[in-house]
N, C-alpha and C positions, 0 to 999 in steps of 0.2 A: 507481590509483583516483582519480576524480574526485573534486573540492571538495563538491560537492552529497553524494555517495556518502559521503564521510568524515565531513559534514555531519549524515548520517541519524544514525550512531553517535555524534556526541559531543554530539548531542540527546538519544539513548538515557542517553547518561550523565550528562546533566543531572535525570535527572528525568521526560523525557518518555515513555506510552508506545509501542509500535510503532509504535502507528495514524500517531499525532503527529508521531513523530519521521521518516516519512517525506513525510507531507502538508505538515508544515511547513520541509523542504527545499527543496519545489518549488514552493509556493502561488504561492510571488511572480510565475512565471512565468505563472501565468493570471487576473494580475489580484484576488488573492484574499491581503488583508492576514493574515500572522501567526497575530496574535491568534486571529481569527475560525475560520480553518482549527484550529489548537489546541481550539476552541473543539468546531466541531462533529464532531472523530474522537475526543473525552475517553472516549466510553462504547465505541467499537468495542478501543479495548484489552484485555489478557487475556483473547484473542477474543471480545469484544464480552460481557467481564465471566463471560462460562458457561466460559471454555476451546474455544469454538467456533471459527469462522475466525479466522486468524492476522490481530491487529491490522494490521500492516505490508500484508495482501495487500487488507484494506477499503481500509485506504490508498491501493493502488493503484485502488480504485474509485473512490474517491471523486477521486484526481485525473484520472481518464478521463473522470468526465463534469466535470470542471471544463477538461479541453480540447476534449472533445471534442459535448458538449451543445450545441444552439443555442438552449436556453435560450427556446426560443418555447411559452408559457405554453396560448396555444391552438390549436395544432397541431405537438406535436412529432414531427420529422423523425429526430431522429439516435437511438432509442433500439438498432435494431438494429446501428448502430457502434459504438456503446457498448459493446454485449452480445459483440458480433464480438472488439472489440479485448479487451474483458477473460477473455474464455473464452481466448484465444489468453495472456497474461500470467498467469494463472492455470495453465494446463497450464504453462507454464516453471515457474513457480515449483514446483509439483509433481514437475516435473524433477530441479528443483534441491536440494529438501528429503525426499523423497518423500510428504507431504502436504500439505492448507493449512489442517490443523485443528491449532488451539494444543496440545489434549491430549493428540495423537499426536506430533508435532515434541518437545513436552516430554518424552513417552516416561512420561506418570503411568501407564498400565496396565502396557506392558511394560518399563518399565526402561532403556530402550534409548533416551537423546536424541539427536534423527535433529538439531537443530541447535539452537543458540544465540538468543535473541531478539538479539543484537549481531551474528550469523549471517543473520539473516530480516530484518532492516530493511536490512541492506548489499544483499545477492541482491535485494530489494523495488526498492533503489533502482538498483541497475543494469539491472533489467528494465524501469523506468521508462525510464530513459536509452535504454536499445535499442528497445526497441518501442514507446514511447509519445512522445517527446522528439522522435526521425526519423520517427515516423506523418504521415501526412499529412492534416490536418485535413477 
């Protein structure tokens, strides 16, 4: 397992949620302090507070367009890379868990937890590393 990877989880156990703890593994690499990244994935946790999308998989949104956005205010170019790269990260992760919704992974109707939030920030962040990290900008 990778520093970053291991990184995610023992952000998880400091305190941070999904969102967090894997946005604020990797921020650094796109220019994007800490704090700030902490800052704006605080509500995407416990799926974005309803039990909806898995904190950890916004996560991975929110660092796709922090690599891969060009960030041109009036005329953006990259939103279908964006959309591309994350549809593709998102069916992995669905893979992986068989959902990317908090309520089902947690298993609150059936019973049945398909994985761990210490489970879904690790898988989050090594999907990161695979497809996002060797992506080609």
């Amino acid at each position: 397992m990778s520093e970053r990877v291991e990184k995610t989880v023992e952000n998880h156990h400091s305190g941070y949620n999904c969102a967090q703890s894997v946005a604020c593994a990797y921020c650094d690499l796109f220019g994007i302090d800490e704090k700030e990244a902490f800052r704006m994935t605080e509500s995407f946790g416990f799926g974005m507070g309803t039990m909806g999308t898995c904190g950890a998989v916004s996560a991975m949104a929110a660092l796709v367009g922090m690599k891969l956005s060009d960030g041109n205010l009036d005329k953006p170019a990259t939103k279908k890379a964006c959309y591309k790269k994350m549809k593709e990260m998102t069916e992995r992760f669905k893979e992986m868990n068989k959902s990317v919704i908090c309520e089902e992974i947690k298993g609150v109707k059936t019973g049945e937890v398909l994985r761990s939030c210490d489970g879904c920030v690790e898988d989050a962040a090594k999907i990161v590393e695979e497809l996002l990290l060797d992506a080609e900008s």
